[in-house]
C-alpha positions as CSV (number, residue, x, y, z in Angstrom):
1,X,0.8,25.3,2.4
2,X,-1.3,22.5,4.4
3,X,0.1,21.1,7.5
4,X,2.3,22.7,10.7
5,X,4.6,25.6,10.6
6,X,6.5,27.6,13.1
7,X,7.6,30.9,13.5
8,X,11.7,31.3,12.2
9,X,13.1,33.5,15.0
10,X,11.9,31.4,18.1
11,X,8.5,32.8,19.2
12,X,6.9,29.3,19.7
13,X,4.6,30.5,17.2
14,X,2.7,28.0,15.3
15,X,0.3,27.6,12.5
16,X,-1.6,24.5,11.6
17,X,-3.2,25.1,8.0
18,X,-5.8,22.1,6.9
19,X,-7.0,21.5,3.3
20,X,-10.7,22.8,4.4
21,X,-9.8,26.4,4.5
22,X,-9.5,26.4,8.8
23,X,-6.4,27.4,11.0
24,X,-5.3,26.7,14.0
25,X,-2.6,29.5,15.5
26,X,-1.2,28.8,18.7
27,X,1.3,31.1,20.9
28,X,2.7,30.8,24.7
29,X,0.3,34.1,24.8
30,X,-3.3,32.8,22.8
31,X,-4.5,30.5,20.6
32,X,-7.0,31.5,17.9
33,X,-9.6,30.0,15.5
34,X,-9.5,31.1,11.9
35,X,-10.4,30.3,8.1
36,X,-8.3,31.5,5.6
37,X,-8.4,31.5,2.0
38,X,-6.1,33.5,-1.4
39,X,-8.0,36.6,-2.5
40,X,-4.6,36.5,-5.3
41,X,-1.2,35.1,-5.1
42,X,0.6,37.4,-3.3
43,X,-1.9,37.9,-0.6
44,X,-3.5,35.8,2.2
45,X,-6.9,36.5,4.1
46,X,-7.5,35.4,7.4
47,X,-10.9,35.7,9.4
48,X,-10.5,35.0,12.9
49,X,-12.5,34.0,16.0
50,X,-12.9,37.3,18.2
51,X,-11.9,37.1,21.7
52,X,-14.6,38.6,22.7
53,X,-18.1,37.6,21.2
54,X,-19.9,40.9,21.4
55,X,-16.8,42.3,19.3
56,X,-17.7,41.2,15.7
57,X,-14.3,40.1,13.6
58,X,-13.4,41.1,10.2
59,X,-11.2,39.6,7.7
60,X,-8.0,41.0,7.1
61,X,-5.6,40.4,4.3
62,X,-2.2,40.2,4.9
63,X,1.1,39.6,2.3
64,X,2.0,36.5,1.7
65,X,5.4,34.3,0.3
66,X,5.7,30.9,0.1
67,X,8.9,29.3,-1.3
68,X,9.2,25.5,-0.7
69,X,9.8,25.0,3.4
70,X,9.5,29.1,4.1
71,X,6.2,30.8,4.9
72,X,6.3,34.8,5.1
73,X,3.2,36.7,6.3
74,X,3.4,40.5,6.3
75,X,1.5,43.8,7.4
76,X,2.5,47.1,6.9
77,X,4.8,47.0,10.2
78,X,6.4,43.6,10.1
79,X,7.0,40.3,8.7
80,X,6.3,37.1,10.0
81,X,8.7,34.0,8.6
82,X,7.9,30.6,9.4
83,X,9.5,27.2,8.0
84,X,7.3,23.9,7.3
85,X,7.8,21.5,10.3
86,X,5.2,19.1,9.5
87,X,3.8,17.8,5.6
88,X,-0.4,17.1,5.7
């Protein structure tokens, strides 16, 4: 799970996970702060950095895959796939 991955279909979407529990997610369009962290195995919890700072931000817990180099990361309305481009 640690280290750089990009989104499958050729967003330029990346995500950076470290070993302390932070992510990095960058796009052409933003680029947020967040910590994440595995309420169970089959889902992922992300708490991101609001945009705004008068807007408080609230964790969210998405689906979550992982099978060697593919990452999926899922709502109700989509799924995101990303492969491994980078080991920690």
């Amino acid at each position: 799970m640690v280290g750089d991955w990009e989104e499958a279909h050729g967003t330029h979407e990346t995500l950076h996970f470290k070993a302390d529990g932070s992510l990095a997610m960058d796009s052409p369009s933003e680029h947020r702060s967040c910590t994440y962290d595995f309420p169970d195995t089959k889902h992922i919890r992300l708490d991101c950095a609001s945009f705004a700072p008068q807007v408080p931000h609230v964790p969210t817990t998405y689906g979550f895959a992982l099978d060697n180099d593919k990452l999926m990361i899922s709502d109700s309305f989509s799924t995101g796939t990303y492969t491994r481009t980078q080991s920690p």
